[in-house]
Backbone bond lengths (Angstrom), bond angles and torsions (degrees), N, CA, C in turn:
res aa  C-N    CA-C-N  psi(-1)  N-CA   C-N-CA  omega(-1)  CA-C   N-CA-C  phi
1 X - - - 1.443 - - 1.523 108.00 -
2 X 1.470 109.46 114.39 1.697 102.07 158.95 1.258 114.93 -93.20
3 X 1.114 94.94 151.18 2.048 131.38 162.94 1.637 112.82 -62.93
4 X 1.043 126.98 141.89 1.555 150.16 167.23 1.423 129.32 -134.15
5 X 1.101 119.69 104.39 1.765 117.66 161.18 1.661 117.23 -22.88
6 X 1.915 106.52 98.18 1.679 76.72 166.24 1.003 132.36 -68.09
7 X 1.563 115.52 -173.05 1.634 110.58 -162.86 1.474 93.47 -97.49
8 X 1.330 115.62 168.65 1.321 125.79 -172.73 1.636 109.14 -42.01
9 X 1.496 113.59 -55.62 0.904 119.65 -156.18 1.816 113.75 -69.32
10 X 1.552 97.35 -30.55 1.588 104.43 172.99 1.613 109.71 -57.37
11 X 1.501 118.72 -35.28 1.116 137.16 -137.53 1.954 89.36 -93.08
12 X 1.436 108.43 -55.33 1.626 127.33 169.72 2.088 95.59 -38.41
13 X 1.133 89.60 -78.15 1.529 98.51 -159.50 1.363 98.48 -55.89
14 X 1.584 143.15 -32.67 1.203 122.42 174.66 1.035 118.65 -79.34
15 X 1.511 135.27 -6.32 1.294 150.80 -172.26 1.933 109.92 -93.18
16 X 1.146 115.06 -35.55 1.472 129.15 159.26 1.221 117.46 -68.91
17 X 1.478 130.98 -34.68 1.178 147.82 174.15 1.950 106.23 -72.63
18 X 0.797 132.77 -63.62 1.351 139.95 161.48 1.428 122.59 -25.27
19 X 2.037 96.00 -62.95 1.722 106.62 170.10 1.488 121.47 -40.00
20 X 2.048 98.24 -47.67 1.617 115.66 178.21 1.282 113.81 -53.78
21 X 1.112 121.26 -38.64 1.539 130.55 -171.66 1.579 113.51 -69.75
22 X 1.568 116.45 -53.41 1.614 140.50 148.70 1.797 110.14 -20.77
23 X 0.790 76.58 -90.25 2.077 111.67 175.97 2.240 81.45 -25.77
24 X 1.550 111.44 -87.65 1.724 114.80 -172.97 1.092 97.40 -48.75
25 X 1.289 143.99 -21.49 1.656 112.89 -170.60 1.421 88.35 -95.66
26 X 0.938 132.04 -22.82 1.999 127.51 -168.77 2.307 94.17 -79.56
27 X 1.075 115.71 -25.25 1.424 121.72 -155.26 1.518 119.62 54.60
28 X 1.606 108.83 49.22 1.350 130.02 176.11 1.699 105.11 -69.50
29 X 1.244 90.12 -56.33 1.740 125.87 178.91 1.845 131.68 -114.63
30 X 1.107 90.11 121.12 1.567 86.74 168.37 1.709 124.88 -116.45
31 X 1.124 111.89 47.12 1.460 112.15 -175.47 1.683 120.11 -83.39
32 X 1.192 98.63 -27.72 1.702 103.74 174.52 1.660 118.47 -98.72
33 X 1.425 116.80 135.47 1.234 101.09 -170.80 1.735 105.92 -114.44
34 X 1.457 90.59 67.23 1.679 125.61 -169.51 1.507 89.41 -107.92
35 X 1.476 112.34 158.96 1.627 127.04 135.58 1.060 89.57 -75.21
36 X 2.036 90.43 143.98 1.865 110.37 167.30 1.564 110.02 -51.86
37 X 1.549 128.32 -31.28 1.319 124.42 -149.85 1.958 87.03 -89.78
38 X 1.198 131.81 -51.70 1.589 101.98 -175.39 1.468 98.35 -93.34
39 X 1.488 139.34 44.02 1.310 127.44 123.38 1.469 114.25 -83.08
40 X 1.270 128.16 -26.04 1.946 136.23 159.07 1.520 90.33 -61.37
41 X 1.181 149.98 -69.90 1.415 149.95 -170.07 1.652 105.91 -42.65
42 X 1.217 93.54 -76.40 1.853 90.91 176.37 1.453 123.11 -44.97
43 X 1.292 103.16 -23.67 1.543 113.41 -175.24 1.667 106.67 -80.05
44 X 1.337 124.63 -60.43 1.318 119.16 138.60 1.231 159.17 -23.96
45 X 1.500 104.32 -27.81 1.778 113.78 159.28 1.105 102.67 -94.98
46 X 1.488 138.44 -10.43 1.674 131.75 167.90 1.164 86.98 -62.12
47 X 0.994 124.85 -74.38 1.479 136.17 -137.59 1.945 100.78 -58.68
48 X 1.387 114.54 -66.18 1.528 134.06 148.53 1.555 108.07 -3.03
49 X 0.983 107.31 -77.98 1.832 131.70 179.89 1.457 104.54 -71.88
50 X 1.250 138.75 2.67 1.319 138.65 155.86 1.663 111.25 -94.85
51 X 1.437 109.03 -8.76 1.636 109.39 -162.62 1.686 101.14 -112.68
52 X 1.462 100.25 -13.78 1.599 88.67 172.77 1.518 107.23 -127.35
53 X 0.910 145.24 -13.81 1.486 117.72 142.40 1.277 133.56 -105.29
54 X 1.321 90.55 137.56 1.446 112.27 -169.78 1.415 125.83 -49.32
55 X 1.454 122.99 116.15 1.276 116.25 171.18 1.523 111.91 96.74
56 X 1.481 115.99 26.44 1.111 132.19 -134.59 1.675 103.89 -134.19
């Protein structure tokens, strides 16, 4: 299996996704009715799934 740079945009949306996750564990925000830790999880398999397929 090869590896790939995601593209910005994979990289954006998992990076907004992360903040969201940050933000609920601080009680900055309450918009998701997630634990902060699998909104960091989801943010991580974006990110994951941007690194192995290609073009992605």
């Amino acid at each position: 299996m090869r590896f790939s740079a995601p593209t910005g945009l994979v990289f954006l949306i998992a990076l907004i996704v992360a903040i969201v996750g940050v933000l609920e564990q601080m009680n900055v925000i309450s918009l998701v009715p997630l634990a902060s830790v699998w909104i960091m999880a989801i943010a991580y398999a974006v990110l994951a799934v941007g690194c192995v397929i290609k073009g992605f």
